[in-house]
Backbone as a printed PyTorch tensor [residue, N CA C, xyz], in Angstrom:
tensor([[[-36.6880,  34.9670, -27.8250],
         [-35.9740,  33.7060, -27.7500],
         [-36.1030,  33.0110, -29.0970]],

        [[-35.1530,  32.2700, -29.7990],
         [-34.8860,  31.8570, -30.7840],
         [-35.4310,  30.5840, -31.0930]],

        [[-36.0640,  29.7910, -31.3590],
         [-36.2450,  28.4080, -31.8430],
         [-35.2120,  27.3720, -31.6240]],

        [[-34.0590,  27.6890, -31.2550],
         [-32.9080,  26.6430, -31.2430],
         [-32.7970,  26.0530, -29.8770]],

        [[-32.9200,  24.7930, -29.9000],
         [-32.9110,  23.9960, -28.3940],
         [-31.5390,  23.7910, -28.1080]],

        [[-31.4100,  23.8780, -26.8690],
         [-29.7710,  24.0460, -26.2980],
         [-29.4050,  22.3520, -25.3590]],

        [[-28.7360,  21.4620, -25.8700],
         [-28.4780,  20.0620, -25.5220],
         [-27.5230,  20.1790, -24.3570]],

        [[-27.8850,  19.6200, -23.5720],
         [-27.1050,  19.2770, -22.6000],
         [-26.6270,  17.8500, -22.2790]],

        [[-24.9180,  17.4360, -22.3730],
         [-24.5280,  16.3680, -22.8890],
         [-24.1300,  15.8590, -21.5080]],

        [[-24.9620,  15.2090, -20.9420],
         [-24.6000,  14.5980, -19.4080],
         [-23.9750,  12.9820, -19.4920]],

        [[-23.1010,  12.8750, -19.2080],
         [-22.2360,  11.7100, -19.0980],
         [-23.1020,  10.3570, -18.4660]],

        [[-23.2060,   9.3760, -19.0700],
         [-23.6690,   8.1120, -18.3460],
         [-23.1750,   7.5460, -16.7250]],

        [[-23.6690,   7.4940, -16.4350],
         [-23.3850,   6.4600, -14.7820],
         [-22.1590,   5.6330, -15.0960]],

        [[-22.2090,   4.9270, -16.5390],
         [-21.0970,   4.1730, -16.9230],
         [-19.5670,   5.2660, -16.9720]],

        [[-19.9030,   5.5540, -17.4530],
         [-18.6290,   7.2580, -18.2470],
         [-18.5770,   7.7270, -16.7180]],

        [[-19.5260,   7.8770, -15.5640],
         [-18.9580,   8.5350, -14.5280],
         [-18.0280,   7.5160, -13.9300]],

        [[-18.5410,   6.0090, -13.5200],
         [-17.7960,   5.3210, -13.1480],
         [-16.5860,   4.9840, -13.6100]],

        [[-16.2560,   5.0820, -14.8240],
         [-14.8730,   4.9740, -15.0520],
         [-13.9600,   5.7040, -14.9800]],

        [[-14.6770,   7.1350, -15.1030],
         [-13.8270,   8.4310, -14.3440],
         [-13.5960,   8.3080, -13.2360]],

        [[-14.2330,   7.5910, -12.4620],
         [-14.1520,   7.7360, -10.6850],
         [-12.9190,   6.5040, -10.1770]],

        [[-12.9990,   5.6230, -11.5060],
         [-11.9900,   4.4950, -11.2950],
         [-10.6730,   4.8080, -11.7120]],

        [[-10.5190,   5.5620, -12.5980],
         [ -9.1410,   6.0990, -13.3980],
         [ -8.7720,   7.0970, -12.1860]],

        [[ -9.5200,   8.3550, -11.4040],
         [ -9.0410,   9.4410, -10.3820],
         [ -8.5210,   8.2650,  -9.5300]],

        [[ -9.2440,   6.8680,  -9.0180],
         [ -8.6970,   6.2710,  -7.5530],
         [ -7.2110,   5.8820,  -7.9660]],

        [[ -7.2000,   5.0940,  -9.5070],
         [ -6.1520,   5.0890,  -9.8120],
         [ -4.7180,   5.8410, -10.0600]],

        [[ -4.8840,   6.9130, -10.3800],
         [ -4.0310,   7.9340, -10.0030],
         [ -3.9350,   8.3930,  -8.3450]],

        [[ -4.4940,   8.3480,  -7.3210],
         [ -4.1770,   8.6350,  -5.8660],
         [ -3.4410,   7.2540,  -5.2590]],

        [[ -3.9010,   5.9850,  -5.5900],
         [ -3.2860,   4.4530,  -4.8060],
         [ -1.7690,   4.5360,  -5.4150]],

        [[ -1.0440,   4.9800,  -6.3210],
         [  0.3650,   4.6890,  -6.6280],
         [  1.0980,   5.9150,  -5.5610]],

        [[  0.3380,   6.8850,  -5.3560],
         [  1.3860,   7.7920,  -4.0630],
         [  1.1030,   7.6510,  -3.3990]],

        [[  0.0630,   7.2540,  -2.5920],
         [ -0.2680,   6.8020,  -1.0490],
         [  1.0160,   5.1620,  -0.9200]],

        [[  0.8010,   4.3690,  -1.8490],
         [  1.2600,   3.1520,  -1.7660],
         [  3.1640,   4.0600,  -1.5600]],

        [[  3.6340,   5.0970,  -2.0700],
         [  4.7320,   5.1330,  -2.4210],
         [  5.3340,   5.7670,  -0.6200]],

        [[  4.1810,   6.3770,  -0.3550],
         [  4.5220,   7.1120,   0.6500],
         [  4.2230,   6.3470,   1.9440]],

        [[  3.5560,   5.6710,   2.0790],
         [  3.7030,   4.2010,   3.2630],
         [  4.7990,   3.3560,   3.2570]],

        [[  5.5990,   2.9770,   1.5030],
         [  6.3340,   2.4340,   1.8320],
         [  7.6500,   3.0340,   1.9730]],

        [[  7.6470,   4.4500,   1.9490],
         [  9.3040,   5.4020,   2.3810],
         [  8.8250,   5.0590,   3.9610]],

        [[  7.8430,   5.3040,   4.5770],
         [  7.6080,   5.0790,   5.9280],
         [  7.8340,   3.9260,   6.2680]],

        [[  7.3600,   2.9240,   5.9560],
         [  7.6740,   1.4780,   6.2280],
         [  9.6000,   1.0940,   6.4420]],

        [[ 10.3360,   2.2430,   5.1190],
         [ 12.0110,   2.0030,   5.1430],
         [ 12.1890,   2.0950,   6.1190]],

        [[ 12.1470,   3.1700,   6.6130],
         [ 12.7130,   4.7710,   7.5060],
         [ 12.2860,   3.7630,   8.9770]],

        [[ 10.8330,   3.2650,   9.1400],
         [ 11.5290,   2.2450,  10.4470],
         [ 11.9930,   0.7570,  10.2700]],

        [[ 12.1650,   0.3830,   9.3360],
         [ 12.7700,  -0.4290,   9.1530],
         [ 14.0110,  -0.4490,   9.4540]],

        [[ 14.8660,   0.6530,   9.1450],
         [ 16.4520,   1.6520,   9.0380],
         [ 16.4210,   1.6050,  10.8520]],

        [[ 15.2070,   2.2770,  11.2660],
         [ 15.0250,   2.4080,  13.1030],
         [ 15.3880,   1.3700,  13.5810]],

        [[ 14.3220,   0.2640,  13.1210],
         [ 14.3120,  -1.1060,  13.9740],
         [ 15.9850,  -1.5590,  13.7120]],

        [[ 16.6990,  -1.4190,  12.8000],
         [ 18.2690,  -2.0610,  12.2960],
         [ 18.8680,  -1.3230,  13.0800]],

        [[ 19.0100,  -0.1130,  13.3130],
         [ 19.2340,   0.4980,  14.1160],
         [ 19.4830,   0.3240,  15.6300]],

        [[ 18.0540,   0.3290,  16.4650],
         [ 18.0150,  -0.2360,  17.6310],
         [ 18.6210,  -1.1970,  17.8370]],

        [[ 18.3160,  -2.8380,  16.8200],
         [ 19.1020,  -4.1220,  17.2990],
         [ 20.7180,  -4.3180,  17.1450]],

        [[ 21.0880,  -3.3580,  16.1070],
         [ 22.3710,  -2.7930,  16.3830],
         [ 22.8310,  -2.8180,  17.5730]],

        [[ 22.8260,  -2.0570,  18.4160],
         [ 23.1810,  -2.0760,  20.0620],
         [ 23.5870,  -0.8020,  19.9250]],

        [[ 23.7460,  -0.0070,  18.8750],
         [ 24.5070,   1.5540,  18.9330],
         [ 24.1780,   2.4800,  19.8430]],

        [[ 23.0230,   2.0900,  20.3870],
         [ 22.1390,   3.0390,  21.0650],
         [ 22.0870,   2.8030,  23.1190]],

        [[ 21.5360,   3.5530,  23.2710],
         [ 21.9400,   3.0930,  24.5660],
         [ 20.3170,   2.8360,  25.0840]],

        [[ 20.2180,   2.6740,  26.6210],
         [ 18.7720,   2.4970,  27.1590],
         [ 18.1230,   2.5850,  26.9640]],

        [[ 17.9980,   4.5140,  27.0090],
         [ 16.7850,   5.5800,  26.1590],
         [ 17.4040,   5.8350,  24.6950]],

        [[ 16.3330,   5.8250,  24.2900],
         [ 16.0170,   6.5620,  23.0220],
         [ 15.6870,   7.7000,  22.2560]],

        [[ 15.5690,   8.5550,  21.5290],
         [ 14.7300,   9.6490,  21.2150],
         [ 14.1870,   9.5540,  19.8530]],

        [[ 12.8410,   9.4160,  19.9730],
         [ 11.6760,   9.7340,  19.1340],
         [ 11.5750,  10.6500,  18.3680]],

        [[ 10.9330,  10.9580,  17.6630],
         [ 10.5640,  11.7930,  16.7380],
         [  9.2730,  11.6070,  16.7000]],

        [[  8.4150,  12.2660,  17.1230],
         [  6.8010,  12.8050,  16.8270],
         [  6.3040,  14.1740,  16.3720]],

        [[  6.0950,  14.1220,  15.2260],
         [  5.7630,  15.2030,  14.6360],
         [  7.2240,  16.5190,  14.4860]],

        [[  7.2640,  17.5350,  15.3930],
         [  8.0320,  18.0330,  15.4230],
         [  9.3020,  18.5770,  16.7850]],

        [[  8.8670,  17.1000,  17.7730],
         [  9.2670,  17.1350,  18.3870],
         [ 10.1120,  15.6210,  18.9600]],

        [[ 11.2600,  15.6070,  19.6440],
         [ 11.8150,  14.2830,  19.8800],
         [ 11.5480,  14.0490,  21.5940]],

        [[ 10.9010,  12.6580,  21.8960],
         [ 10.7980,  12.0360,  23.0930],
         [ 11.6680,  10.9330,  23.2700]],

        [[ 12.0210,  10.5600,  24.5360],
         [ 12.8240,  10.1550,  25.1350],
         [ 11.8700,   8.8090,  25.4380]],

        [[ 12.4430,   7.6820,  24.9350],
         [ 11.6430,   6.5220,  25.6690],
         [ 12.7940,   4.9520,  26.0170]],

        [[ 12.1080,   4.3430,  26.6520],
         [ 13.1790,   3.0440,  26.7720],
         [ 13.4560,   2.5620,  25.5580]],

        [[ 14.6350,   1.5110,  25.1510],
         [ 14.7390,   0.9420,  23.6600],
         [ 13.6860,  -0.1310,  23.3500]],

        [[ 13.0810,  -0.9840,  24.7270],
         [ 12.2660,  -1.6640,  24.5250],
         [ 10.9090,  -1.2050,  24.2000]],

        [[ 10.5000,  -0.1600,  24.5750],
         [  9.4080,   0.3730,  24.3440],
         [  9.1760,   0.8430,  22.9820]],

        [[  9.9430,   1.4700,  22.7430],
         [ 10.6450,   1.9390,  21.6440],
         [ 10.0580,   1.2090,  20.4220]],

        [[ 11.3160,   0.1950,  20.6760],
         [ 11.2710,  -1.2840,  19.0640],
         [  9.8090,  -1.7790,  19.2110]],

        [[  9.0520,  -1.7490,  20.2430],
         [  7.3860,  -2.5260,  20.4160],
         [  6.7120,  -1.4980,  19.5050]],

        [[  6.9310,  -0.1690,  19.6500],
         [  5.8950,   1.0540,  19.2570],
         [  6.2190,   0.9670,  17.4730]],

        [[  7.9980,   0.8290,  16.9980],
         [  7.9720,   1.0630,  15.7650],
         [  7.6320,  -0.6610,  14.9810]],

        [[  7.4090,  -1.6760,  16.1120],
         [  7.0570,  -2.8880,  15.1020],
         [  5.5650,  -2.6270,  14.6370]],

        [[  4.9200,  -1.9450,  15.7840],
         [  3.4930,  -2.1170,  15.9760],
         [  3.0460,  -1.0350,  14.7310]],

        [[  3.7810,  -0.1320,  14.2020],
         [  3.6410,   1.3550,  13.4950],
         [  3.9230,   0.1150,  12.3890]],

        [[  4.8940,  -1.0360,  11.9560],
         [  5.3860,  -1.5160,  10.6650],
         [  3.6890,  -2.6080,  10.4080]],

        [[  3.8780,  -3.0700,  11.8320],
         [  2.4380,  -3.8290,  10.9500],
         [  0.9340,  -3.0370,  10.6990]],

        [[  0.8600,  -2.0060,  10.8440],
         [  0.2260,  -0.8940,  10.7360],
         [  0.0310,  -0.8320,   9.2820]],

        [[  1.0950,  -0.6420,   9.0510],
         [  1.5450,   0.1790,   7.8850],
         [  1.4370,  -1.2910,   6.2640]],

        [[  2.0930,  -2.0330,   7.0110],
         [  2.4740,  -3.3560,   6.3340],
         [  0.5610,  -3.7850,   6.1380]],

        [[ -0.5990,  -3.7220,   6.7850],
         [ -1.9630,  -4.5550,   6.5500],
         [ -2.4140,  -3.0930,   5.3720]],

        [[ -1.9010,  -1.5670,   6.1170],
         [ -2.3470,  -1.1060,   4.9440],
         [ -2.1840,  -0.8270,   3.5250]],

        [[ -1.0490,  -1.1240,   3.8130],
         [ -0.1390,  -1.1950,   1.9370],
         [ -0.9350,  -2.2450,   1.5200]],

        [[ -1.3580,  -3.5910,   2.0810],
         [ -1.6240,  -4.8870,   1.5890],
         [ -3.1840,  -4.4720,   1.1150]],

        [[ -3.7910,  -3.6700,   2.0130],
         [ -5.0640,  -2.9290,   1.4970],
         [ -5.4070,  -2.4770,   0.2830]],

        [[ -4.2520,  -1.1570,   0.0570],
         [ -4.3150,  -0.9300,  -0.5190],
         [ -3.9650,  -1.2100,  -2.5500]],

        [[ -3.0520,  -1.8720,  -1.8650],
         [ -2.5610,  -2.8570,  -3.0840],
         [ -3.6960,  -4.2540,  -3.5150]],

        [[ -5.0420,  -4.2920,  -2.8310],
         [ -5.5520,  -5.2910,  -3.1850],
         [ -6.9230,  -3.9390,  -3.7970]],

        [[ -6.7160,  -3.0590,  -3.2160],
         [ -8.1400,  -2.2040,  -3.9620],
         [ -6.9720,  -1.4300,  -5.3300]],

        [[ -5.9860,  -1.1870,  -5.2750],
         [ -5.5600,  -1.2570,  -6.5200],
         [ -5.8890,  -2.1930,  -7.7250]],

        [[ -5.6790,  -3.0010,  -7.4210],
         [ -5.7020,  -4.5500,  -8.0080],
         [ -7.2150,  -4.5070,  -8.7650]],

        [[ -8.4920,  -3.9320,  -7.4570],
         [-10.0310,  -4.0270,  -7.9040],
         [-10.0590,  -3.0150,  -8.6370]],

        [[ -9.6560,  -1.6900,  -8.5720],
         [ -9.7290,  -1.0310,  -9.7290],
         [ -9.4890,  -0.6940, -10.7220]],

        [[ -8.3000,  -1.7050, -11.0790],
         [ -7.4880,  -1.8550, -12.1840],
         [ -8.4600,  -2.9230, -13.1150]],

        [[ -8.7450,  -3.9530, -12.3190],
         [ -9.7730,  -4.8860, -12.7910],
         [-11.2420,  -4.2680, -13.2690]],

        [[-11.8700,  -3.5990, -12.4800],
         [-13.4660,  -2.4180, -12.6080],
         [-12.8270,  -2.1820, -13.8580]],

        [[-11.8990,  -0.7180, -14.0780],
         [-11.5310,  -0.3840, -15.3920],
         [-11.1560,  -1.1290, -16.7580]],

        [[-10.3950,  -2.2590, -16.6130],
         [-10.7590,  -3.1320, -17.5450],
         [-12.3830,  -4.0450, -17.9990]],

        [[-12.7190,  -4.1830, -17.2290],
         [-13.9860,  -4.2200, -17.1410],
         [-14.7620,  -3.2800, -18.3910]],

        [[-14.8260,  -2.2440, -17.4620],
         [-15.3230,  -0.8810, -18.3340],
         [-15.4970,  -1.0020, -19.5760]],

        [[-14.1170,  -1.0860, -19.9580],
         [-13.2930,  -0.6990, -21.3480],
         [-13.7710,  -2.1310, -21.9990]],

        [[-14.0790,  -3.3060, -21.6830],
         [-14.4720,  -4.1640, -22.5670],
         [-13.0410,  -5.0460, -22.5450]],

        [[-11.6430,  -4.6290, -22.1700],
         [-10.7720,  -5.4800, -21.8650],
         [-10.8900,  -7.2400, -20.8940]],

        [[ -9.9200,  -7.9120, -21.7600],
         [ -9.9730,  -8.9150, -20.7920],
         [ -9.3030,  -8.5510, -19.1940]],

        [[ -9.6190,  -9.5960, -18.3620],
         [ -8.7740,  -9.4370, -16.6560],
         [ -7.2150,  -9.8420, -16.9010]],

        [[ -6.6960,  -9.0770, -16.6340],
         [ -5.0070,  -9.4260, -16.3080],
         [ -4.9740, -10.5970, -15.6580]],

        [[ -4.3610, -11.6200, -17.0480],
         [ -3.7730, -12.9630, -16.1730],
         [ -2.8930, -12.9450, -15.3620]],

        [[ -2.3030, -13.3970, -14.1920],
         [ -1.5700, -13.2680, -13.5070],
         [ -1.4680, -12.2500, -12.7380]],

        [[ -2.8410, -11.4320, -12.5600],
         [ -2.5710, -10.2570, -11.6500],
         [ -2.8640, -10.4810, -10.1080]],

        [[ -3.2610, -11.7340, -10.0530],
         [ -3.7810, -11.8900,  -8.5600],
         [ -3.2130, -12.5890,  -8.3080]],

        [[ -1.5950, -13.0440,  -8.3380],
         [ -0.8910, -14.2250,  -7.6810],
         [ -0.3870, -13.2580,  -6.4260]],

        [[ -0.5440, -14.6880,  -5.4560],
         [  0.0240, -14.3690,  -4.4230],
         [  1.3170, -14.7610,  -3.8230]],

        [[  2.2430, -14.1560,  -2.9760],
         [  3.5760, -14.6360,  -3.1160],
         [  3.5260, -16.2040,  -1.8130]],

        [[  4.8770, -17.0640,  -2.1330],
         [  4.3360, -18.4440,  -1.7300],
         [  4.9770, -17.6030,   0.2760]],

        [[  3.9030, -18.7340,   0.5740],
         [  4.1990, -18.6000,   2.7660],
         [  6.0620, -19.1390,   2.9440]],

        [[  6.6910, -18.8980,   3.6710],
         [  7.4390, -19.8410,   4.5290],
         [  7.5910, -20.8000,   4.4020]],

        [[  6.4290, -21.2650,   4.7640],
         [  6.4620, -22.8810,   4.8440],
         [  6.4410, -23.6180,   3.7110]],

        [[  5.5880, -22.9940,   2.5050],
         [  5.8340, -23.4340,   0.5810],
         [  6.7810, -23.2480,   0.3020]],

        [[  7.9320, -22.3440,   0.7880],
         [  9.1590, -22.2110,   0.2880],
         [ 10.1520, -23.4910,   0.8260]],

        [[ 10.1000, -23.2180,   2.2160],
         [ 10.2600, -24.8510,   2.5840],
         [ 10.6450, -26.1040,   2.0260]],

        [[  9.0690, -25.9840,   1.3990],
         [  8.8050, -27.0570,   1.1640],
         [  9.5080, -27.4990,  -0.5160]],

        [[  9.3280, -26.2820,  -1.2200],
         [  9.6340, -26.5730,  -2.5900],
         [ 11.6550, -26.7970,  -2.1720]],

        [[ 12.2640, -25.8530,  -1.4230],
         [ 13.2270, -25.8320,  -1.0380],
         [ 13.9060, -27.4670,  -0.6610]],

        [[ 12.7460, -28.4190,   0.6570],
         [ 13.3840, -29.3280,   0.2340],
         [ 13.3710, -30.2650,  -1.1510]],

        [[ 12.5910, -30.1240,  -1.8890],
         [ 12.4760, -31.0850,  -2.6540],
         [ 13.1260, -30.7670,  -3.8130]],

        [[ 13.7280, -29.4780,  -4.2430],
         [ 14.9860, -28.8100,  -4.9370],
         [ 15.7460, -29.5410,  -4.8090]],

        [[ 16.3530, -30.4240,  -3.3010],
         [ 17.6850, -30.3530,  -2.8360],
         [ 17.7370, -32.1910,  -3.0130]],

        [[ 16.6200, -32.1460,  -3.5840],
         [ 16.2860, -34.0380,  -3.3060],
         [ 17.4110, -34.4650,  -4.9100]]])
């Protein structure tokens, strides 16, 4: 054996964590993309149903097969699938948000101004709405 010591260059806890923040970041933009083609597609359903095009029963689509259900049952199952879908996009779009922030962090960057606004309720729209009209 030779005299020459062999280095082994192991990455910091820091250097792992920002690798682990950049991989989440690359998986949250197609999950987010692919909840919200799902979110269309019953959206398109629900327009659909209140349409009237349809008659009593319905037919489903589960997996690879279509069921037959009432229209009321129906529009309850695909609202209940939208707010499903609708708390987890909001999920996920807020741990986007944290790891976009972690990684700046990291890097010694400042926080994105304006990255945490939230859009105004109903009732702020309202409100700015009447006083537009004043």
């Amino acid at each position: 054996m030779s005299g020459h010591l062999n280095f082994v260059l192991l990455p910091s806890l820091s250097h792992i964590s920002v690798i682990f923040s950049v991989a989440k970041l690359c998986v949250f933009p197609s999950k987010i993309i692919d909840l919200d083609m799902k979110r269309n597609r019953n959206r398109e359903a629900l327009n659909a149903l209140k349409s009237g095009m349809c008659s009593e029963k319905v037919k489903i689509c589960f997996g690879n097969m279509f069921i037959k259900f009432p229209k009321s049952q129906a529009t309850q199952m695909i609202q209940k699938d939208q707010e499903q879908l609708d708390s987890e996009l909001n999920h996920l779009r807020k741990g986007l948000k944290a790891n976009v922030n972690h990684l700046n962090e990291k890097q010694g960057k400042p926080e994105l101004s304006g990255y945490n606004l939230l859009p105004l309720s109903a009732d702020e729209m309202k409100a700015i709405k009447s006083v537009l009209k004043r």
